[in-house]
MARVOLUM-466815 format. One line per 10 residues: their letters; for each residue x, y, z of N, C-alpha, C. Coordinates in nm, 4 decimals. Example, Ala and Ser with C-alpha at 12.3 -4.5 7.8 and 13.67 -1.06 7.14 Angstrom:
BEGIN
AS = 1.3190:-0.5690:0.7800:1.2300:-0.4500:0.7800:1.3200:-0.3300:0.7800 | 1.2850:-0.2250:0.7080:1.3670:-0.1060:0.7140:1.2900:0.0030:0.7870
END
This chain:
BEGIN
XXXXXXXXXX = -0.4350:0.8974:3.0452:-0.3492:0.9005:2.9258:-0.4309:0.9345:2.8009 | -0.3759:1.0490:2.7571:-0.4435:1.0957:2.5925:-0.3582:1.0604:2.4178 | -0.2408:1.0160:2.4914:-0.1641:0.9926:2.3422:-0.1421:0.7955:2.3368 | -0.2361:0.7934:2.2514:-0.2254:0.6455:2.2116:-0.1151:0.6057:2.1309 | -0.0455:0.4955:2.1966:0.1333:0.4871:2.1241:0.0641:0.3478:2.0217 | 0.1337:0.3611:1.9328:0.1803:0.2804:1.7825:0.2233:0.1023:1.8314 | 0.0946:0.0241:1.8620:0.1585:-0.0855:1.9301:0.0849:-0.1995:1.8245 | 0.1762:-0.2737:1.7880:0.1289:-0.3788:1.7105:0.1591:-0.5234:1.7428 | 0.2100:-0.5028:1.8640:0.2554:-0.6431:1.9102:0.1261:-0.7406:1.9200 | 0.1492:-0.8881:1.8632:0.0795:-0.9525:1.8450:-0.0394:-0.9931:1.7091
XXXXXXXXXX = 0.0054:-0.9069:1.6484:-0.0929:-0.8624:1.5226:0.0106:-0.9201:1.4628 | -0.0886:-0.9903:1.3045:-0.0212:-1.0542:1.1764:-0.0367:-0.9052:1.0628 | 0.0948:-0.8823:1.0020:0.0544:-0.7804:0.9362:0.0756:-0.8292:0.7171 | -0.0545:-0.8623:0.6458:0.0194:-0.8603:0.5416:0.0479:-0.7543:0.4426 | 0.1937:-0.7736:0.3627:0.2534:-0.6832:0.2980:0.2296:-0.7401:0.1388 | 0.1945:-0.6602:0.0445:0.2082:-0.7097:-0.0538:0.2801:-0.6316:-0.1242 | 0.3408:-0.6770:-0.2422:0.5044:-0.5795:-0.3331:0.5795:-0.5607:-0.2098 | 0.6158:-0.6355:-0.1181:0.7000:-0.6254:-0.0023:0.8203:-0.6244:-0.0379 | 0.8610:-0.6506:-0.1485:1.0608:-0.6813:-0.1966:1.1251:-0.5328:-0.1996 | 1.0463:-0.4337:-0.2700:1.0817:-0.3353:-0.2853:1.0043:-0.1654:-0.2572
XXXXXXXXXX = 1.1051:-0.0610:-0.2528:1.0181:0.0349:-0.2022:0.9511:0.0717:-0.1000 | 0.7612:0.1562:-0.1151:0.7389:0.1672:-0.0053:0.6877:0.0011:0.0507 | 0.6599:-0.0919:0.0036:0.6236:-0.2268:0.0307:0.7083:-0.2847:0.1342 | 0.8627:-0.2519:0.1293:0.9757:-0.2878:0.2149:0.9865:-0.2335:0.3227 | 0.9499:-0.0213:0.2923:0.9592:0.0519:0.3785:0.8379:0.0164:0.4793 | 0.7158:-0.0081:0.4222:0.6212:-0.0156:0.5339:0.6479:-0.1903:0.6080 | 0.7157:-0.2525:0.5432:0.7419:-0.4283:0.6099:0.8486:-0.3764:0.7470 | 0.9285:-0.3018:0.7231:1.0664:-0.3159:0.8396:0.9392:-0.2486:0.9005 | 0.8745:-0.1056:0.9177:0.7984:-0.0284:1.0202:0.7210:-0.0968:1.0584 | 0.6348:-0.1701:1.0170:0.5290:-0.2470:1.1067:0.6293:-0.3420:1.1714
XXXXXXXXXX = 0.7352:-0.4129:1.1312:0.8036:-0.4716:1.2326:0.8999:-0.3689:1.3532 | 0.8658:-0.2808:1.3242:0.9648:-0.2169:1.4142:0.8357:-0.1641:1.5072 | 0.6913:-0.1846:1.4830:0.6181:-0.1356:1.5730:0.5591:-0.2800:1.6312 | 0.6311:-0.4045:1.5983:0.5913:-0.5078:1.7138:0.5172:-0.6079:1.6220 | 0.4624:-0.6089:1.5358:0.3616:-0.7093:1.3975:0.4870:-0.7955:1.3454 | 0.4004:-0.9261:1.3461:0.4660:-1.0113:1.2451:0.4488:-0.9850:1.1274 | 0.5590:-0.9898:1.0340:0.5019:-0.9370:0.9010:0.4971:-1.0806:0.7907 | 0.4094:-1.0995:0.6988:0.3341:-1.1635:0.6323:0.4177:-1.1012:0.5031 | 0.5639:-1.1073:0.4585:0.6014:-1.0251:0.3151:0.5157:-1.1083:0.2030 | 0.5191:-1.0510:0.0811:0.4366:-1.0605:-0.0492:0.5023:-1.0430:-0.0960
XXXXXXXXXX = 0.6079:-1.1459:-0.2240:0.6646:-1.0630:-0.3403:0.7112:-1.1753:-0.4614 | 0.7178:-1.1559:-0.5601:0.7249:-1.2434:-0.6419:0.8589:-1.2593:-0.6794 | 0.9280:-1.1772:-0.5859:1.0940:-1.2026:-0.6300:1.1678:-1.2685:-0.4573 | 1.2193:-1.3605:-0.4583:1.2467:-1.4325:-0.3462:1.4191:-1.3812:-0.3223 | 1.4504:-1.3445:-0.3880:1.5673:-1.2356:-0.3620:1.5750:-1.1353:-0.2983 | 1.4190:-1.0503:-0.3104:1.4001:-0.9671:-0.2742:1.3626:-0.9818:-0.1266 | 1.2556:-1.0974:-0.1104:1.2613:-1.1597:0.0466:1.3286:-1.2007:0.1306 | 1.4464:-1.2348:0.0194:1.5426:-1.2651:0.1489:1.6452:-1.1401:0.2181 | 1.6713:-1.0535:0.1581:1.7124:-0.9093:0.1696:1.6090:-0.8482:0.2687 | 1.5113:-0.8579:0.2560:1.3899:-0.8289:0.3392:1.4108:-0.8615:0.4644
XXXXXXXXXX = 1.4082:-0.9973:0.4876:1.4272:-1.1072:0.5933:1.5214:-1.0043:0.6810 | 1.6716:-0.9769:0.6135:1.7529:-0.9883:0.6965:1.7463:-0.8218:0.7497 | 1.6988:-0.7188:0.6897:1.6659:-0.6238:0.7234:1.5601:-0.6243:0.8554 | 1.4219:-0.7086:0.8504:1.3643:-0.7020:0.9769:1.4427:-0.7953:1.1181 | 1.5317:-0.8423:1.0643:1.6026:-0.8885:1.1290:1.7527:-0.8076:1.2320 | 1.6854:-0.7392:1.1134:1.8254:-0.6153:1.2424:1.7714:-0.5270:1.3451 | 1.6080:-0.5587:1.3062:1.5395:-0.4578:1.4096:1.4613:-0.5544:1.4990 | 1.4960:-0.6962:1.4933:1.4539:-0.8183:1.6026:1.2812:-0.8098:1.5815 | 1.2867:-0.7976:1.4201:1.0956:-0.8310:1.3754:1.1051:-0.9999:1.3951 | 0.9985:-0.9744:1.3101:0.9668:-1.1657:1.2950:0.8872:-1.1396:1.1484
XXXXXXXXXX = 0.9195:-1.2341:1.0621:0.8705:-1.2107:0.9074:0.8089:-1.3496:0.8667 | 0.7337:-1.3723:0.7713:0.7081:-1.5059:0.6950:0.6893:-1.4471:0.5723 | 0.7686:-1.5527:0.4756:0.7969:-1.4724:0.3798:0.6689:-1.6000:0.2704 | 0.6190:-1.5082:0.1379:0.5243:-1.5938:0.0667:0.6167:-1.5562:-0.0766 | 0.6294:-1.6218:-0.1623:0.6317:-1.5504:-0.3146:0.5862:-1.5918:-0.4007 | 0.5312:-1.5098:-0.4308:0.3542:-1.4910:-0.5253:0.3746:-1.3996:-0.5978 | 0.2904:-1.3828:-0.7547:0.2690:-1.2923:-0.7843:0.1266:-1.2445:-0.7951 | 0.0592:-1.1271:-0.7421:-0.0889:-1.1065:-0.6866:-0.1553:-1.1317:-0.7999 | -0.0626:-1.1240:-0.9238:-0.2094:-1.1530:-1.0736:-0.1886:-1.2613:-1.0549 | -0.1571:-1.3686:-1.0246:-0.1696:-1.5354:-0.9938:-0.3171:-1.5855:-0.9051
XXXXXXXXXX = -0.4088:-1.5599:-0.9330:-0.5033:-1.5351:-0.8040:-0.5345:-1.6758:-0.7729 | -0.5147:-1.7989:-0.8811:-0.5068:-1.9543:-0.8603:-0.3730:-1.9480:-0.7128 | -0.2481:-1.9483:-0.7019:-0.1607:-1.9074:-0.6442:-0.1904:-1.8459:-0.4980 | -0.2359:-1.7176:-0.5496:-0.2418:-1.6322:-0.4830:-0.3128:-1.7051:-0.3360 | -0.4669:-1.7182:-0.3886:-0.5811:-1.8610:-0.2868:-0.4881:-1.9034:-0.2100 | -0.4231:-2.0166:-0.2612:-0.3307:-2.1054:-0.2022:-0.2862:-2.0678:-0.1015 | -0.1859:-1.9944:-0.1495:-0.0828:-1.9556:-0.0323:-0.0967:-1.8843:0.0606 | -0.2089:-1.7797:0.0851:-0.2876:-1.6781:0.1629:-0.3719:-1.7957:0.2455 | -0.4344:-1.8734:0.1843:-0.5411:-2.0160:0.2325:-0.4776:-2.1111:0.3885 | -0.3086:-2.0970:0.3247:-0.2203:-2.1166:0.4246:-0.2189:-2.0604:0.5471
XXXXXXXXXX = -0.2715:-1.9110:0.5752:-0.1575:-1.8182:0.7021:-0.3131:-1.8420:0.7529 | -0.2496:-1.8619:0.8937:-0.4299:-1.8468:0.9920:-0.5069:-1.7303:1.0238 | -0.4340:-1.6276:1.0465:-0.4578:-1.4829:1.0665:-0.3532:-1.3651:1.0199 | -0.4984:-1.2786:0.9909:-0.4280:-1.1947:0.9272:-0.5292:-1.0536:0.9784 | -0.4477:-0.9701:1.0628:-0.4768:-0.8670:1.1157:-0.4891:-0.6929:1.0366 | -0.3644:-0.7310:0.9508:-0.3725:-0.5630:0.8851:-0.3616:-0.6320:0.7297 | -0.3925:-0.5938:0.6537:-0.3522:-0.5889:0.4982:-0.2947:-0.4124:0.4716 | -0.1508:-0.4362:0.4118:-0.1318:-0.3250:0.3681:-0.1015:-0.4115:0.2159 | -0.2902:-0.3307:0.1027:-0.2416:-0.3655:0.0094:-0.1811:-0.2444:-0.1123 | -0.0468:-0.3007:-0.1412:0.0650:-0.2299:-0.2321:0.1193:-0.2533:-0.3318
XXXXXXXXXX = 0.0980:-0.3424:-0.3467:0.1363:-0.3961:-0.5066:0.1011:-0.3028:-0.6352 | 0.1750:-0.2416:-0.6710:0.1167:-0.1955:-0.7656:0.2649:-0.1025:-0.8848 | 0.1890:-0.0591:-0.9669:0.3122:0.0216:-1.0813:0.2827:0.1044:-1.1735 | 0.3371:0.2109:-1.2391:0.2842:0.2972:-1.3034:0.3572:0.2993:-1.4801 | 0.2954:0.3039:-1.5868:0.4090:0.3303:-1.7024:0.3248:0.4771:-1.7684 | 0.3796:0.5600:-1.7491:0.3878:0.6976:-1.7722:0.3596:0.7066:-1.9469 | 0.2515:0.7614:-2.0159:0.2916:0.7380:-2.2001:0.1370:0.8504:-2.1821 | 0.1682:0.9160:-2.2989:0.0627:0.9914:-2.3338:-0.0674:0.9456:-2.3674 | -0.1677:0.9932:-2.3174:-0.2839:0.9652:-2.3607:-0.3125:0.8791:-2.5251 | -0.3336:0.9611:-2.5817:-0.3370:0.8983:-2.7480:-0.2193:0.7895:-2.8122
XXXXXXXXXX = -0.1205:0.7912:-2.6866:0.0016:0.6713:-2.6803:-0.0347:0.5313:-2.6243 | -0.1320:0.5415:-2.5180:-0.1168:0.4253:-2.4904:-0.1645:0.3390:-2.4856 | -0.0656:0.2401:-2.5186:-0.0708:0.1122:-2.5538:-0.1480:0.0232:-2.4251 | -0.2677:-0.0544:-2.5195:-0.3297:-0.1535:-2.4797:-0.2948:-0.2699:-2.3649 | -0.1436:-0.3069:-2.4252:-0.1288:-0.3819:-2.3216:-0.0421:-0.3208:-2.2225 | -0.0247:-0.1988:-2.2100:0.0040:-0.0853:-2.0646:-0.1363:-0.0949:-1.9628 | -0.2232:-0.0564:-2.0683:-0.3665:-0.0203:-1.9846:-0.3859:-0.1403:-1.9033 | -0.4176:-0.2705:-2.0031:-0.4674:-0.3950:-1.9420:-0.3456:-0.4310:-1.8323 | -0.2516:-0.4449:-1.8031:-0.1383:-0.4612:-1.7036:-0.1374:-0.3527:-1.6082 | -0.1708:-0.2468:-1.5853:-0.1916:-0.1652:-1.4750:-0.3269:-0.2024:-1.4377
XXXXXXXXXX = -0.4481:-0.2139:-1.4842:-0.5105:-0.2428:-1.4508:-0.5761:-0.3602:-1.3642 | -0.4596:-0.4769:-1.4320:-0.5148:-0.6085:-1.3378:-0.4264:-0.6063:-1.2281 | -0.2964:-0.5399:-1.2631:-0.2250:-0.5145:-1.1342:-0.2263:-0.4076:-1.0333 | -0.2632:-0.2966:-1.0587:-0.3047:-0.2159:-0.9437:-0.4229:-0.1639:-0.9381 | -0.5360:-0.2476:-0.9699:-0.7185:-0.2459:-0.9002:-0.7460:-0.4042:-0.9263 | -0.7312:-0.4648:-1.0575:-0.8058:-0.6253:-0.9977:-0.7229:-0.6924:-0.8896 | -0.5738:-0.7033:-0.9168:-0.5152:-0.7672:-0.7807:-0.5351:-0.7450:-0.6302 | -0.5083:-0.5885:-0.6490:-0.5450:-0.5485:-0.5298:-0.6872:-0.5617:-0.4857 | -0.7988:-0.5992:-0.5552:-0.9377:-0.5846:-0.5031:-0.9240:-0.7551:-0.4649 | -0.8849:-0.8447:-0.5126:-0.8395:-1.0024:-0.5015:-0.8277:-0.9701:-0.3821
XXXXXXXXXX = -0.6758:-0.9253:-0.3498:-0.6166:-0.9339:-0.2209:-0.6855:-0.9178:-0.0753 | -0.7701:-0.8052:-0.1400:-0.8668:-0.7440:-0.0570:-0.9627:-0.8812:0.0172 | -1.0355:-0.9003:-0.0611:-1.1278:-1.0166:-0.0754:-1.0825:-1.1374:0.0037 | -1.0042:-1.1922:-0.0376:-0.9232:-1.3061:-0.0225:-0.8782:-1.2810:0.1746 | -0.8267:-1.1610:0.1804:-0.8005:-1.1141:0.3518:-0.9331:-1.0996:0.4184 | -1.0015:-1.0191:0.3559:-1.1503:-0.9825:0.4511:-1.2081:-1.1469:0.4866 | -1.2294:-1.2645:0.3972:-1.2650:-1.3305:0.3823:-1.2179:-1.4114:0.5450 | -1.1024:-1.4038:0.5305:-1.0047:-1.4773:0.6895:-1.0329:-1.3658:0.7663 | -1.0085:-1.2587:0.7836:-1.0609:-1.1762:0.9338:-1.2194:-1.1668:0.9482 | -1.3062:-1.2128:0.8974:-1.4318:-1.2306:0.9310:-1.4670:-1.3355:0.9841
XXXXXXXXXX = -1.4032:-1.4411:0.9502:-1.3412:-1.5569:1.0445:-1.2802:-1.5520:1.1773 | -1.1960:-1.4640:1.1955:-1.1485:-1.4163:1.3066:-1.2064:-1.3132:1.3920 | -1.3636:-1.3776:1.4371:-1.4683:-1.2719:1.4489:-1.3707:-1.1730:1.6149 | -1.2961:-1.2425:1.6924:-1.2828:-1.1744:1.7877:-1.1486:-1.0878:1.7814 | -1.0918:-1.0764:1.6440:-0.9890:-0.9805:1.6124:-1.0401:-0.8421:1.5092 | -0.9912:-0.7450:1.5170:-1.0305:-0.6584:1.4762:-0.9330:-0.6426:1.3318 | -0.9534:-0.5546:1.2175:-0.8716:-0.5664:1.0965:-0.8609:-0.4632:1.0600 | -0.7662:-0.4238:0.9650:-0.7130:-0.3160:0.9431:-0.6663:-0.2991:0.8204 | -0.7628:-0.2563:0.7311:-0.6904:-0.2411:0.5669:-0.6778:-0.1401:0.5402 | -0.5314:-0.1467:0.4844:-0.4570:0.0070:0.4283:-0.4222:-0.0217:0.2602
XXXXXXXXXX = -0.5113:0.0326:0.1958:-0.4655:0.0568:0.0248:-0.3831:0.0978:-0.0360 | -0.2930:0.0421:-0.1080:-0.1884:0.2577:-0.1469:-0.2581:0.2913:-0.2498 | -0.2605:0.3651:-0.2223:-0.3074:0.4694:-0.3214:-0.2015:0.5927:-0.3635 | -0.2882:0.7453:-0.4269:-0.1382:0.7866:-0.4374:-0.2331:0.9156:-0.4640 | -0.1514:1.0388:-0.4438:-0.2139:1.1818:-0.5014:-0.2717:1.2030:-0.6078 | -0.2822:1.0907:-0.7118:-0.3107:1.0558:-0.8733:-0.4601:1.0134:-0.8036 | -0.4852:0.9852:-0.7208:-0.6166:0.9250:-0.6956:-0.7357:1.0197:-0.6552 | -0.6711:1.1281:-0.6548:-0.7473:1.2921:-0.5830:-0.6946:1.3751:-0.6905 | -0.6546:1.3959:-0.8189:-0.5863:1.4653:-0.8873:-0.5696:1.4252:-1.0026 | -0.5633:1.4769:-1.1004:-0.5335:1.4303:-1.2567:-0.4060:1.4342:-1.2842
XXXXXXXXXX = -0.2676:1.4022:-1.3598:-0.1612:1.4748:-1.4108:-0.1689:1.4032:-1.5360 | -0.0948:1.5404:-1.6270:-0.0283:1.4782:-1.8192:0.0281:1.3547:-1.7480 | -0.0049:1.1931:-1.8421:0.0883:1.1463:-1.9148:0.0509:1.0086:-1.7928 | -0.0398:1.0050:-1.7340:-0.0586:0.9512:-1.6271:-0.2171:0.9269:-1.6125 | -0.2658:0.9141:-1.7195:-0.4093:0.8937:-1.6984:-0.4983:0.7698:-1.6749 | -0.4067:0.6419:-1.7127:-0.4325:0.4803:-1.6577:-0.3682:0.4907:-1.5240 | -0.2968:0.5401:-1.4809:-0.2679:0.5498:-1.3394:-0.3538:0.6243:-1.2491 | -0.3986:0.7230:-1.3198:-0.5305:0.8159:-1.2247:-0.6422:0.7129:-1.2267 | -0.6729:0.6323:-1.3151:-0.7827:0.5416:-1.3280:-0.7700:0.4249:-1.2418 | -0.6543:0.3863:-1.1915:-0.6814:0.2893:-1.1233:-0.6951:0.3047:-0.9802
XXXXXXXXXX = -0.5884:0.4424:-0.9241:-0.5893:0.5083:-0.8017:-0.6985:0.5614:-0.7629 | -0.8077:0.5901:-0.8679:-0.8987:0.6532:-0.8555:-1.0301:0.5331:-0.7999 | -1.0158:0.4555:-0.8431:-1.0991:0.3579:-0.8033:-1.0326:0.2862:-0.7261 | -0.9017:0.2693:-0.6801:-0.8538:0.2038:-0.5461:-0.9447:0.2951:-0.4635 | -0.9478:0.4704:-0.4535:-1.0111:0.5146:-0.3356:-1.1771:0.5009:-0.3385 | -1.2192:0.4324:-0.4749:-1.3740:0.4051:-0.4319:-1.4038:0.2672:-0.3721 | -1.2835:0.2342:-0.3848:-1.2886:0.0544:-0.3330:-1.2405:0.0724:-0.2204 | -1.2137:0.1836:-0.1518:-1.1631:0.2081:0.0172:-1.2983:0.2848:0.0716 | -1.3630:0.3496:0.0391:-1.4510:0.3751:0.0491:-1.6045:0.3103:0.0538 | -1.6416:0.2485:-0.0577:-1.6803:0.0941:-0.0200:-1.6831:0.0190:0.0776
XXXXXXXXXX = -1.5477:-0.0417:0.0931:-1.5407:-0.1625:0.2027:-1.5312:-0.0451:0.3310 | -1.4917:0.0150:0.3664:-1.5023:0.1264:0.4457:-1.6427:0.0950:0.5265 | -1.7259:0.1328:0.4087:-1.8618:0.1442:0.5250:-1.9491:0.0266:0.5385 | -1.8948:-0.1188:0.4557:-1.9888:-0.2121:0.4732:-1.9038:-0.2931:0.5704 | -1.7581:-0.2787:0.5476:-1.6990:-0.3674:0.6391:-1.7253:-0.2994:0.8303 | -1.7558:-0.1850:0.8522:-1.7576:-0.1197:0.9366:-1.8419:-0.1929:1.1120 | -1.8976:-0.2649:1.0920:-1.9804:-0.3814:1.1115:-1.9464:-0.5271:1.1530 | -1.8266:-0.5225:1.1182:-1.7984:-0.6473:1.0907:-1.6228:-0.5912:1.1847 | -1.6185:-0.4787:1.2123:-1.5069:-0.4462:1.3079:-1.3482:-0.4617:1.1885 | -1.3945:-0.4278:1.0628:-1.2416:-0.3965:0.9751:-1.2634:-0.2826:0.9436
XXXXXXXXXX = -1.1445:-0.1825:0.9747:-1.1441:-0.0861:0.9086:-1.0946:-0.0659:0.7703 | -1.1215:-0.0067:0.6930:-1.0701:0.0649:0.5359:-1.0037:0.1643:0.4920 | -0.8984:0.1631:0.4685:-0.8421:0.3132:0.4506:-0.7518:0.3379:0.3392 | -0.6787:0.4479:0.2726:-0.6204:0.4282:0.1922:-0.5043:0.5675:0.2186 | -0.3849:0.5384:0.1615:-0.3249:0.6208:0.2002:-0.2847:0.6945:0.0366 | -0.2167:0.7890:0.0937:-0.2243:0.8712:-0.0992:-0.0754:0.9275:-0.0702 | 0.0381:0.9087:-0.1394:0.1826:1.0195:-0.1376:0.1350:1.0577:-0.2814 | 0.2416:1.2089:-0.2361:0.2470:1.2537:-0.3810:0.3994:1.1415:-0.4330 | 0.5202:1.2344:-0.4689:0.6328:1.0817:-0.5296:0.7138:1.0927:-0.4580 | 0.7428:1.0028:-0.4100:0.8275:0.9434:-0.2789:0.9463:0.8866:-0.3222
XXXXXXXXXX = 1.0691:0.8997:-0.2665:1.2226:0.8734:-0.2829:1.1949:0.7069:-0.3028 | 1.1235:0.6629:-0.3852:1.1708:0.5202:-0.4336:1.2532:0.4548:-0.5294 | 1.2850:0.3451:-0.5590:1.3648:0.3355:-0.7157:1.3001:0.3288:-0.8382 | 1.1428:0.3483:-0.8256:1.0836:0.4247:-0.9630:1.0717:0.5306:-0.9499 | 1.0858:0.6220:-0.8572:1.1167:0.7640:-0.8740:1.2210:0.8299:-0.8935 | 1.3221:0.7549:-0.8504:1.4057:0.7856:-0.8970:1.4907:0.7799:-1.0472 | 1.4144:0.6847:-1.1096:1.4312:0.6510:-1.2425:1.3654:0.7807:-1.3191 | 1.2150:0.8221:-1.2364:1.1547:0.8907:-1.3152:1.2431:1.0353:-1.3551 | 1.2305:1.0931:-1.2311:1.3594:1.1970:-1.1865:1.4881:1.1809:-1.2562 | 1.5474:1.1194:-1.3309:1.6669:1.1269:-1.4449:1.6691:1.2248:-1.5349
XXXXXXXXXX = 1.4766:1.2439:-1.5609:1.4634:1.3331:-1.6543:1.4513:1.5117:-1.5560 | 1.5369:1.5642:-1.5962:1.5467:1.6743:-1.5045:1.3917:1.8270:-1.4674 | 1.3722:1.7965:-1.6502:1.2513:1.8527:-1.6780:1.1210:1.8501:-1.5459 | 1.1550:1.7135:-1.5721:0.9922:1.6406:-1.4990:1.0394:1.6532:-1.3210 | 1.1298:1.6140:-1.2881:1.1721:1.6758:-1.1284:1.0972:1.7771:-1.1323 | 1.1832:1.8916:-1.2108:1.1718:2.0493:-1.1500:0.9786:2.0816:-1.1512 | 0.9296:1.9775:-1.2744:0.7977:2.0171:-1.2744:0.7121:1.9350:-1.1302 | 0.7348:1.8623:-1.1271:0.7436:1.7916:-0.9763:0.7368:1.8635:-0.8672 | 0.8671:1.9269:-0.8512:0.8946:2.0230:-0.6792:0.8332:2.1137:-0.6981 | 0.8261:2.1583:-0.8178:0.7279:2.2829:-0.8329:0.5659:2.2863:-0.8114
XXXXXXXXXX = 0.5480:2.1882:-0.7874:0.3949:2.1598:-0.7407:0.3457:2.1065:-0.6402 | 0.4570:2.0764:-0.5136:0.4753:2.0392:-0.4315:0.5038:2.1497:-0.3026 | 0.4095:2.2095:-0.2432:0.4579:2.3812:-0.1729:0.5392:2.3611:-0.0854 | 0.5228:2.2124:0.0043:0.6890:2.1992:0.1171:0.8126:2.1594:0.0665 | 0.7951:2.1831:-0.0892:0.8996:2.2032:-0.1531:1.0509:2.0645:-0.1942 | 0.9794:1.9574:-0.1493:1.0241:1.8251:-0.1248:0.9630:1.7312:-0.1600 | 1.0030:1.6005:-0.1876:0.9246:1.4767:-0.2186:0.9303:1.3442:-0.0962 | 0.8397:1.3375:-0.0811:0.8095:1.2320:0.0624:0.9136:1.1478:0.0496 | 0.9480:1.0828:0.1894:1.0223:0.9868:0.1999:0.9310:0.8608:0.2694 | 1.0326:0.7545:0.2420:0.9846:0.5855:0.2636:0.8680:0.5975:0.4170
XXXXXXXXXX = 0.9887:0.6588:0.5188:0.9179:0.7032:0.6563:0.7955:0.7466:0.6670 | 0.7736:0.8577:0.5610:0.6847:0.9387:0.5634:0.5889:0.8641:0.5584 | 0.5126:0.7576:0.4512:0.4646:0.6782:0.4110:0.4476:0.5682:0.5488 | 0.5716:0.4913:0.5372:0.5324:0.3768:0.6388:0.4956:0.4247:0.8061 | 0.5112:0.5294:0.8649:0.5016:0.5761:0.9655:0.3171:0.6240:0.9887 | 0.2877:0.6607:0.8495:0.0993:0.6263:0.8521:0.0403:0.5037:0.8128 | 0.1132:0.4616:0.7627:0.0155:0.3211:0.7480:0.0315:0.2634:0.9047 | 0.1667:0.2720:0.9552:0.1180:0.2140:1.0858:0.0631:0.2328:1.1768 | -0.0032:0.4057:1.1883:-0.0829:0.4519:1.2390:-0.2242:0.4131:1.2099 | -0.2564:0.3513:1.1005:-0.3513:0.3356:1.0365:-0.4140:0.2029:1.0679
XXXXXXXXXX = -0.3190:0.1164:1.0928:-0.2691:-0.0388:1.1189:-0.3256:-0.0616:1.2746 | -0.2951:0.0938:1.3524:-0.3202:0.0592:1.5079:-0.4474:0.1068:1.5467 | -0.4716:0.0711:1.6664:-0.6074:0.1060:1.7380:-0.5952:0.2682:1.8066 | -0.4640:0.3213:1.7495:-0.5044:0.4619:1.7748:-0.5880:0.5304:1.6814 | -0.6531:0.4395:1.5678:-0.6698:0.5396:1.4422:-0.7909:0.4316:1.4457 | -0.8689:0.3919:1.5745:-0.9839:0.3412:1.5688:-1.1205:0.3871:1.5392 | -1.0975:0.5248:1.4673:-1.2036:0.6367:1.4225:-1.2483:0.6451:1.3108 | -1.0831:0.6446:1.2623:-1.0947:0.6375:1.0920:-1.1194:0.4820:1.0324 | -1.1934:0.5605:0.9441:-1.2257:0.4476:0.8178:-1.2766:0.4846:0.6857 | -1.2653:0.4233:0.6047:-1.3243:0.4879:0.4364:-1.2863:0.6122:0.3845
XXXXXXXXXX = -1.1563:0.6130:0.4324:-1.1116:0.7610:0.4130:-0.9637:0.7921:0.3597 | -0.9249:0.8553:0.3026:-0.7918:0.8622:0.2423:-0.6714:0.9448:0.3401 | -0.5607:0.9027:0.3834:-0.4567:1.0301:0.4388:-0.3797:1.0400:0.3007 | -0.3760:1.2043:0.2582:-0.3227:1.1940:0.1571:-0.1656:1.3228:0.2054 | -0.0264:1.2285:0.1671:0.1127:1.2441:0.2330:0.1254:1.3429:0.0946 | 0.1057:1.4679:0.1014:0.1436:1.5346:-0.0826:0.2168:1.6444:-0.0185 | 0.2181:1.7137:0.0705:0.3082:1.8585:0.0978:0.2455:1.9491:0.0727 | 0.1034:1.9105:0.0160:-0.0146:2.0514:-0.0398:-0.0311:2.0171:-0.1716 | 0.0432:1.9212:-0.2263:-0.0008:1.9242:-0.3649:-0.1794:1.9551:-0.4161 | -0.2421:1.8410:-0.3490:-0.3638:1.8847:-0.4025:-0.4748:1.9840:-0.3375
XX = -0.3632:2.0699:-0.2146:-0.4576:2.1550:-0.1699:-0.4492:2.2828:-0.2560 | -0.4119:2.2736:-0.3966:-0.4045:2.4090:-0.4631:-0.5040:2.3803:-0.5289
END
């Protein structure tokens, strides 16, 4: 046999920003590939909607709600789960404002939320699967095409994506040793409900598809269908390395 199938049965998988988006999209897929999922979200509304979604596909979930800049919190409740096999860490958000626009407390709030939290999260997981010397681990970052690429109006967001992929890269080759892999995944903008907000403005779509050569914007699937590749021991090769889901964007 040469095609290694997508099996996660038995594996703890955690999700963080699990309530919504790709955080949700990648929670039902790893449950639909056999992982207990570990949701993350600071809205318990959102978990329970969650719940009943992996529940139609006969997952198994434990739900936490946290918010990842809580890192007092955060300890705690992570301190709780005994194992933890994959981290898909996702938490994260973007506020779009021009360079010479933006505001201070934009910068400092993207920043502790999508690179210090996520490097927490990081930490805080590696810390328990090194413990779990006879399980193997599996960290998936999001990252995003902003992390390989510059765009107007988006330059605290290139800064933090940009160093999510040096912090996958990093743990990549020291964790390598220690039997966790590192990886990070990159979409260009994906059918979520901040993209779709973004997309209202018609301008910015068309400038969008237009830079996109398969002529489309990723979907939830697209996304959660590699991280769980990423998650399994078919992708026991890779490490410290980015899959980036863009359609060609940054191969121009």
């Amino acid at each position: 046999m040469y095609l290694q199938k997508i099996n996660l049965k038995k594996k703890y998988a955690l999700v963080t920003g699990a309530g919504k988006g790709l955080g949700r999209a990648c929670s039902i897929a790893l449950a639909e590939a056999g992982a207990t999922v570990i949701a993350l979200s600071r809205t318990q509304s959102d978990l329970n909607k969650l719940e009943k979604d992996i529940n139609k596909v006969k997952g198994k979930i434990i739900k936490i709600q946290c918010d990842v800049m809580n890192y007092q919190d955060l300890r705690e409740k992570l301190n709780k789960i005994k194992i933890i096999d994959i981290l898909v860490n996702n938490a994260g958000t973007n506020i779009p404002e021009p360079f010479e626009k933006i505001k201070q407390s934009s910068m400092n709030y993207l920043v502790d939320l999508n690179l210090k939290a996520a490097f927490n999260v990081a930490q805080l997981v590696v810390k328990k699967m090194i413990k779990n010397k006879k399980r193997s681990g599996s960290i998936i970052n999001m990252s995003s095409q902003l992390g390989h690429v510059g765009m107007i109006g988006r330059n605290v967001y290139n800064m933090t994506k940009f160093g999510i992929e040096g912090l996958t890269k990093g743990m990549g080759v020291e964790l390598a040793k220690k039997n966790i892999r590192v990886n990070s995944v990159a979409p260009t903008f994906v059918e979520t409900p901040m993209v779709k907000r973004f997309f209202k403005n018609n301008k910015f779509k068309k400038l969008v598809l237009e830079k996109i050569p398969v002529g489309k914007v990723a979907t939830e699937s697209d996304v959660a269908t590699t991280v769980c590749f990423l998650a399994s021991s078919a992708s026991s090769m890779i490490t410290g390395t980015s899959i980036i889901i863009d359609g060609g964007w940054t191969a121009q």
